[in-house]
C-alpha positions as CSV (number, residue, x, y, z in Angstrom):
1,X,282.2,13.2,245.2
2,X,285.8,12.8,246.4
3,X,287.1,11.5,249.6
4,X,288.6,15.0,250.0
5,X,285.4,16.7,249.4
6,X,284.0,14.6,251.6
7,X,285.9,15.5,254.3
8,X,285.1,18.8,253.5
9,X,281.9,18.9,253.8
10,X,281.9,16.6,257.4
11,X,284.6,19.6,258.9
12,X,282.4,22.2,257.8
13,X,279.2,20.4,259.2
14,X,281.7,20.3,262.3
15,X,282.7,23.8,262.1
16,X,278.9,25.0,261.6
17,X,277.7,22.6,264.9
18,X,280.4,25.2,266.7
19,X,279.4,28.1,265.8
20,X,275.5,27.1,267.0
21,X,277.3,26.3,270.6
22,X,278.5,29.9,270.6
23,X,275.4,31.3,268.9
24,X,273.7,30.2,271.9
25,X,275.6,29.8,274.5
26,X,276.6,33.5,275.3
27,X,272.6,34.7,275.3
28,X,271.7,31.7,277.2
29,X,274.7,32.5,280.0
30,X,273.5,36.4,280.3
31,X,270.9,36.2,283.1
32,X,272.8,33.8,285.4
33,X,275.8,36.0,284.7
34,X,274.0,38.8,285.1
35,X,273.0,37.7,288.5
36,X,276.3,36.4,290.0
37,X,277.8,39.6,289.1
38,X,274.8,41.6,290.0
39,X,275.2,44.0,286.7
40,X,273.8,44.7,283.7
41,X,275.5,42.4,280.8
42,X,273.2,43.1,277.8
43,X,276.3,45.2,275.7
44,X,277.6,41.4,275.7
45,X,275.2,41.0,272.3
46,X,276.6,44.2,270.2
47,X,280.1,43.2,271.7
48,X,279.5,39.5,270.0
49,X,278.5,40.7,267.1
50,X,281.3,43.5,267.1
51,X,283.7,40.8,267.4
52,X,282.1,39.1,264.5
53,X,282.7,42.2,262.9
54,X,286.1,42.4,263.0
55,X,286.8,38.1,262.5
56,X,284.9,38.7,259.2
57,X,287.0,41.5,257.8
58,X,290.1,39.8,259.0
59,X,288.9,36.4,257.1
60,X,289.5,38.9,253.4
61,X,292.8,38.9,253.9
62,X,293.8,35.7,255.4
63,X,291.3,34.1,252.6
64,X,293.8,35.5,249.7
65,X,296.7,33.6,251.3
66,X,295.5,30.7,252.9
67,X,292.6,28.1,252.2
68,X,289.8,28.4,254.1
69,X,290.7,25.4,256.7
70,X,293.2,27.9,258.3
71,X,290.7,30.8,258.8
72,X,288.1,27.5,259.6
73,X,290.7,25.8,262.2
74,X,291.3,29.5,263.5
75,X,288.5,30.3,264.3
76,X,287.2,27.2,266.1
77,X,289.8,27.5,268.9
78,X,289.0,31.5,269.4
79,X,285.3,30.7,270.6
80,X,286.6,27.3,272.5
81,X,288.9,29.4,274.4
82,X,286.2,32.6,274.9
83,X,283.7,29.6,275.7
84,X,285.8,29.0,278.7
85,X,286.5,32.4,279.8
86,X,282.8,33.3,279.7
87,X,282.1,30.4,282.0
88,X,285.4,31.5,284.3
89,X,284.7,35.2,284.2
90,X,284.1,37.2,287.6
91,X,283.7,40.7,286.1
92,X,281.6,42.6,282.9
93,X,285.0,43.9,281.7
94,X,285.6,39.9,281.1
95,X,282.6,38.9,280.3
96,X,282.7,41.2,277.7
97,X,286.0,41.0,276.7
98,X,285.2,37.0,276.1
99,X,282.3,37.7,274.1
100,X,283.8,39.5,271.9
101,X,286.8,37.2,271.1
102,X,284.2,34.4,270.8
103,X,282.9,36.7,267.8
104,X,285.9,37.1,266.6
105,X,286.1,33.6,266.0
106,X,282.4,33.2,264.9
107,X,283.5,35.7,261.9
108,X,286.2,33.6,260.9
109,X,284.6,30.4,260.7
110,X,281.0,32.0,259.3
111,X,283.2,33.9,256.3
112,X,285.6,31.2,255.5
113,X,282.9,28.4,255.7
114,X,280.7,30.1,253.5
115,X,283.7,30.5,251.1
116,X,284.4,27.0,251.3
117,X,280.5,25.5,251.3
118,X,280.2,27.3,248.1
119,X,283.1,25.9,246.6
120,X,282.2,22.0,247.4
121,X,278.3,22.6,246.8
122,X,276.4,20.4,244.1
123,X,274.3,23.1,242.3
124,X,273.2,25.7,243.9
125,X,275.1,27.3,247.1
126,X,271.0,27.9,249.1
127,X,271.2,24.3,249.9
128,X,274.3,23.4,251.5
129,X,274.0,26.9,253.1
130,X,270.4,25.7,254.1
131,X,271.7,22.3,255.7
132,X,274.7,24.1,257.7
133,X,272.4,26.6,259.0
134,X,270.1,23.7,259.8
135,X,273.1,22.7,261.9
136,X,273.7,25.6,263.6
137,X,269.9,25.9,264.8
138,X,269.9,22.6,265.9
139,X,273.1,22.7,268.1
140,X,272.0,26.0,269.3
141,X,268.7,24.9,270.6
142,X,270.1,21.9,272.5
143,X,272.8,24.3,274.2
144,X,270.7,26.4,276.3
145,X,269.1,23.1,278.0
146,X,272.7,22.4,278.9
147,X,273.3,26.4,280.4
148,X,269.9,26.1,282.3
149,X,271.2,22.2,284.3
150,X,274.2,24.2,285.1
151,X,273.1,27.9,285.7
152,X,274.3,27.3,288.9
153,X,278.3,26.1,288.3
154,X,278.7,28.3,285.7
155,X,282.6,27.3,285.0
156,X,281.4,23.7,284.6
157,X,280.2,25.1,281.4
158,X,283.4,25.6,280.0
159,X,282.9,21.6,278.7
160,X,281.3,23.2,275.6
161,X,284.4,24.1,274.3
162,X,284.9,20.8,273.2
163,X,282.5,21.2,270.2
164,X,284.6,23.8,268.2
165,X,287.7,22.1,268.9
166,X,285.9,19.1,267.4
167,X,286.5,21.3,264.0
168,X,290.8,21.2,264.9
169,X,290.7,17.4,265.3
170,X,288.3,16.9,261.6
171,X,290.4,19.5,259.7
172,X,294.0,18.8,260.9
173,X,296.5,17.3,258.7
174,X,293.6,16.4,255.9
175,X,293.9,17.6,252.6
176,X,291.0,19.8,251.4
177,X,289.7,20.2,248.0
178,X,288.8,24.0,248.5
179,X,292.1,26.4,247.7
180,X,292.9,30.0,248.6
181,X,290.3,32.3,247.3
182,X,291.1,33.9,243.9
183,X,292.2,37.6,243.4
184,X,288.7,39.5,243.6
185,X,287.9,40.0,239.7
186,X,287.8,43.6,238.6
187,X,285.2,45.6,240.2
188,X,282.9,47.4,237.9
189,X,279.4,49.1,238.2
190,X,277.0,46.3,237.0
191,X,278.4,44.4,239.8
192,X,278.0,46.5,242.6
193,X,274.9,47.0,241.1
194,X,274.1,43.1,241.4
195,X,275.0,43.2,245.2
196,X,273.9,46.5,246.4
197,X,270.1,44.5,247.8
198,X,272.0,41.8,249.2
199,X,274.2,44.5,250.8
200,X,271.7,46.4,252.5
201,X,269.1,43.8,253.1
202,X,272.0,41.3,255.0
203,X,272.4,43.9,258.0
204,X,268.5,44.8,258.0
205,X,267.6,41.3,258.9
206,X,270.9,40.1,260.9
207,X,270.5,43.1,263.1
208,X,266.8,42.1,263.5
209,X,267.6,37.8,264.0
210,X,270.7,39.8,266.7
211,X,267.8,41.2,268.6
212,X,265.8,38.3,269.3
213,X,268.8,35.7,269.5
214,X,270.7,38.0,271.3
215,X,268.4,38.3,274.1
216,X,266.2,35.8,273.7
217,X,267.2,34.7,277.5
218,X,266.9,38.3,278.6
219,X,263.5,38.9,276.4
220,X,261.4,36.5,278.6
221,X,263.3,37.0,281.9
222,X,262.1,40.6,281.7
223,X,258.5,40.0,280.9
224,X,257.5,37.2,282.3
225,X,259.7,37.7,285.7
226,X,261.0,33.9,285.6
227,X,263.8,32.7,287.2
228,X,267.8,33.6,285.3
229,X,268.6,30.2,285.2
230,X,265.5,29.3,283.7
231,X,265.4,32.1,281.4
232,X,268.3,30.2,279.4
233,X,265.3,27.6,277.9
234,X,264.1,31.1,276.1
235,X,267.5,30.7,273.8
236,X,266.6,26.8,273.3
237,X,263.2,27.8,272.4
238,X,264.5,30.7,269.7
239,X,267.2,27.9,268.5
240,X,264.5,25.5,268.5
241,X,262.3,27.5,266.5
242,X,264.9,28.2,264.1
243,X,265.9,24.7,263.5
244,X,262.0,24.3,262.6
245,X,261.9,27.4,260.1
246,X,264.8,26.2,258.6
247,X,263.8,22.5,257.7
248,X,260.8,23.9,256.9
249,X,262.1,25.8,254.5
250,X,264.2,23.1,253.0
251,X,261.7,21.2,252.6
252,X,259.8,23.6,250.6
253,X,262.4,24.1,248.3
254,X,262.3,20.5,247.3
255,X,259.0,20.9,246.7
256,X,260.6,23.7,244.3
257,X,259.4,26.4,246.0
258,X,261.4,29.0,244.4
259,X,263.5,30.7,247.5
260,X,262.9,34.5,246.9
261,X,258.8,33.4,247.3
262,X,259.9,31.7,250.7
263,X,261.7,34.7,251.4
264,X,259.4,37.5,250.5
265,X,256.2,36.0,252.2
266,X,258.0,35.3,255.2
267,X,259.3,38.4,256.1
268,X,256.5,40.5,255.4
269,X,254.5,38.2,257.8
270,X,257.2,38.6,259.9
271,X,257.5,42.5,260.5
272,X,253.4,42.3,260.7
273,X,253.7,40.1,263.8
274,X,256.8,41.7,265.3
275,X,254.5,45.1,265.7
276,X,251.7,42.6,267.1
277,X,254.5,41.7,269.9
278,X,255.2,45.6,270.0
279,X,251.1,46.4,270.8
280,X,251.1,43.3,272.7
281,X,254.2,43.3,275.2
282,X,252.6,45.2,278.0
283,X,248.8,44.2,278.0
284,X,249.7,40.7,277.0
285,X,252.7,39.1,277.4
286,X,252.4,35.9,277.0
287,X,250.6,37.0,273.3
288,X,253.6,39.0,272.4
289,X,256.0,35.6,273.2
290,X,253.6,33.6,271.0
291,X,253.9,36.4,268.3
292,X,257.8,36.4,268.6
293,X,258.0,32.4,268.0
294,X,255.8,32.5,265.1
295,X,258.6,35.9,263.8
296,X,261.3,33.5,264.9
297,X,260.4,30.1,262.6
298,X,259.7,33.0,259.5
299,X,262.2,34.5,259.5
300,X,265.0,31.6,260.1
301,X,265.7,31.0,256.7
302,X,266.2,34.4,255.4
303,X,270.1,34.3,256.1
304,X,271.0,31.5,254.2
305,X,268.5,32.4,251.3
306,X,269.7,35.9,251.1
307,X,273.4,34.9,251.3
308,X,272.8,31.7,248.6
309,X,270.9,34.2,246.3
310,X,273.9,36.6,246.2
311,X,276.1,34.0,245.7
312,X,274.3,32.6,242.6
313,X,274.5,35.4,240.8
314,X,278.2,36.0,240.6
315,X,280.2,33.6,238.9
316,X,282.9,31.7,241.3
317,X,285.5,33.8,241.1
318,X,283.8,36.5,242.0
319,X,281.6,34.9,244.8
320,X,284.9,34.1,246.5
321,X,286.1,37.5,246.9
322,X,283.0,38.9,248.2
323,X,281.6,36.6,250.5
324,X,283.3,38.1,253.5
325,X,282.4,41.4,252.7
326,X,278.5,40.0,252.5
327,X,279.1,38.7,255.7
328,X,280.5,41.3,257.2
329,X,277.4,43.5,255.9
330,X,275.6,41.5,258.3
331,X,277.6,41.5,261.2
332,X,277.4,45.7,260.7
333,X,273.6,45.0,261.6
334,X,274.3,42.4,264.2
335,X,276.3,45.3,265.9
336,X,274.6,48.5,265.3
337,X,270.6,47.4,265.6
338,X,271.0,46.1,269.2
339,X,273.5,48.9,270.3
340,X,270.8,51.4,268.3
341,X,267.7,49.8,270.1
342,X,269.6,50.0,273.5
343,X,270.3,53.9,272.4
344,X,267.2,54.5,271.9
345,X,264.8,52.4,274.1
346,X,267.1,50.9,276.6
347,X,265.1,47.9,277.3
348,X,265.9,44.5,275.4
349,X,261.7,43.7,276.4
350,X,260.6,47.0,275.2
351,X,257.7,47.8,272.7
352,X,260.4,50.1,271.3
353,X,262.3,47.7,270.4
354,X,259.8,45.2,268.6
355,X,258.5,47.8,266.5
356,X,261.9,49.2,265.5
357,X,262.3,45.7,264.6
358,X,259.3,45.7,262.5
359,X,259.9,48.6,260.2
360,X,263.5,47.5,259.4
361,X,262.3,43.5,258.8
362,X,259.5,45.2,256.6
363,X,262.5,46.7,254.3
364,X,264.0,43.1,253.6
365,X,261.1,41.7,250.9
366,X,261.5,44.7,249.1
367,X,265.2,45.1,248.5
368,X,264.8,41.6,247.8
369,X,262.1,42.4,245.1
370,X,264.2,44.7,243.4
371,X,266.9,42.2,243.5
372,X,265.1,39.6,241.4
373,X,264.5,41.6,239.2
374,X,268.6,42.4,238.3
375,X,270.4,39.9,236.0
376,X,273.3,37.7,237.4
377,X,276.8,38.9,236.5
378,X,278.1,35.4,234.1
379,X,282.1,34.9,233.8
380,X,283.1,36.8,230.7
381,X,284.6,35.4,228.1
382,X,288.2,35.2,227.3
């Protein structure tokens, strides 16, 4: 491994840590927010993820032009800046605003640091993927803690910004080994064939994770009637949990588990205890939390397994040019299953919204049946 690549791989562990602090640190801010402004912020979750959206589809282009340190470098100063708005802001309009600008960023680093990970990966792309999503988790459980000391000077908060601008001072003025993303090879029907699982089953369980990450401050506020400022420990715990399911799962796969078995038992377990929570939520709170932290640690690694799986079965080329529209297949579910469940239920805590939950997480291990089951797409020969 080259100094360069090196490098590489410390900015994008960097870049990954920054996008945990902004994973968390919006959920984790909601009740205290919600309290000194005395209104309802939950739209903040479908407004981060709609920002994520839109960084994501603007990553395709910039990706074709620039190497991915740009979009990475980018995108780390969008959510330091909307890190200290959200601690600043005095009104929903923005709160909201800030939220979605730090998706915007989030998008931009997520898309272009996928690019780049599987670019400067040894083998295959699950594992880095594995180990910067490992990152994230862990970050993003150790941010909340930090939200709940200082519910009460909110604009203190705004330190956190220091952690994506971390990524600015790592990636600035080095040389990276990973280029501009090649022209997308010729599109044909085999290959959309290949994807077409992936496709669908990314936004199925991103809009699911959206839901409990999303509000996992708001989730136990609302059941369990605690105090705002102590409902931010419900985001470390979901963090916390995730960090867990995903070292869990890494470490199975050096047992060599093979990943779709991970995958596929886990989130069928998954959507059966996410209807338990449903049945559970108003005879038994407490059982429906437990129930929702054993759904949290199954399904953490699903993301980086479904994305590496995609990404091994296209050849480089290829995997280039489509990661941001994989991504950005997910952040479609991170947008429209909270803003559906909110539509329809209206109620973060609601049984509504665990069992929704359930019959879309139950849809994952099937698609990703069907997907093992289609050959990769191999460079063709010239």
């Amino acid at each position: 491994m080259t100094d360069a690549t090196r490098r590489a791989r410390a900015g994008l562990f960097t870049a990954f840590a920054g996008l945990g602090v902004t994973a968390a640190f919006v959920p984790a801010v909601l009740p205290s927010a919600e309290r000194a402004m005395a209104a309802d912020l939950s739209a903040a979750v479908p407004a981060l993820f709609a920002g994520l959206l839109v960084g994501v589809l603007v990553s395709g282009p910039l990706l074709m032009h620039r190497p991915p340190r740009s979009a990475l470098m980018l995108g780390s100063v969008l959510q330091a800046g909307a890190i200290v708005v959200v601690a600043l802001a005095g009104t929903p309009a923005v709160f909201l605003t800030a939220a979605a600008v730090a998706g915007v960023g989030f998008g931009l680093v997520e898309a272009s640091g996928s690019v780049a990970a599987k670019a400067v990966a040894t083998g295959s792309a699950t594992g880095l993927l594995s180990a910067l999503l490992g990152t994230v988790a862990v970050c993003a459980a150790v941010t909340p803690l930090l939200v709940a000391a200082g519910s009460d000077v909110r604009p203190a908060l705004g330190i956190l910004a220091v952690v994506p601008l971390l990524t600015t001072v790592m990636l600035a003025g080095s040389a990276s080994p990973v280029t501009r993303a090649e022209a997308p090879a010729r599109r044909d029907i085999r290959g959309l064939l290949v994807l077409l699982p992936f496709a669908v089953a990314l936004p199925l369980y991103v809009g699911v994770e959206t839901v409990l990450s999303g509000w996992s401050a708001v989730i136990p506020e609302r059941i369990l009637a605690v105090d705002p400022g102590l409902a931010a420990v419900g985001t470390s715990a979901f963090w916390s949990l995730m960090a867990a399911g995903r070292f869990g799962a890494a470490a199975l796969r050096r047992l060599s588990v093979p990943p779709i078995a991970i995958l596929v038992s886990a989130t069928s377990t998954a959507a059966v205890l996410m209807a338990v929570a449903g049945v559970l939520v108003g005879s038994a709170p407490a059982g429906a939390l437990v129930a929702l932290a054993a759904v949290v640690v199954l399904l953490a690694p699903s993301y980086g397994i479904i994305l590496g799986l995609a990404l091994d079965r296209l050849d480089p080329a290829r995997s280039a040019a489509v990661t941001g529209a994989l991504v950005a297949c997910g952040a479609v579910g991170g947008t429209f299953v909270p803003t559906l469940i909110l539509l329809i239920g209206r109620d973060p805590a609601s049984s509504t919204t665990f069992f929704v939950s359930a019959g879309l997480c139950a849809l994952v291990p099937v698609l990703m049946l069907v997907a093992s089951r289609t050959p990769p797409l191999t460079p063709k020969a010239t």
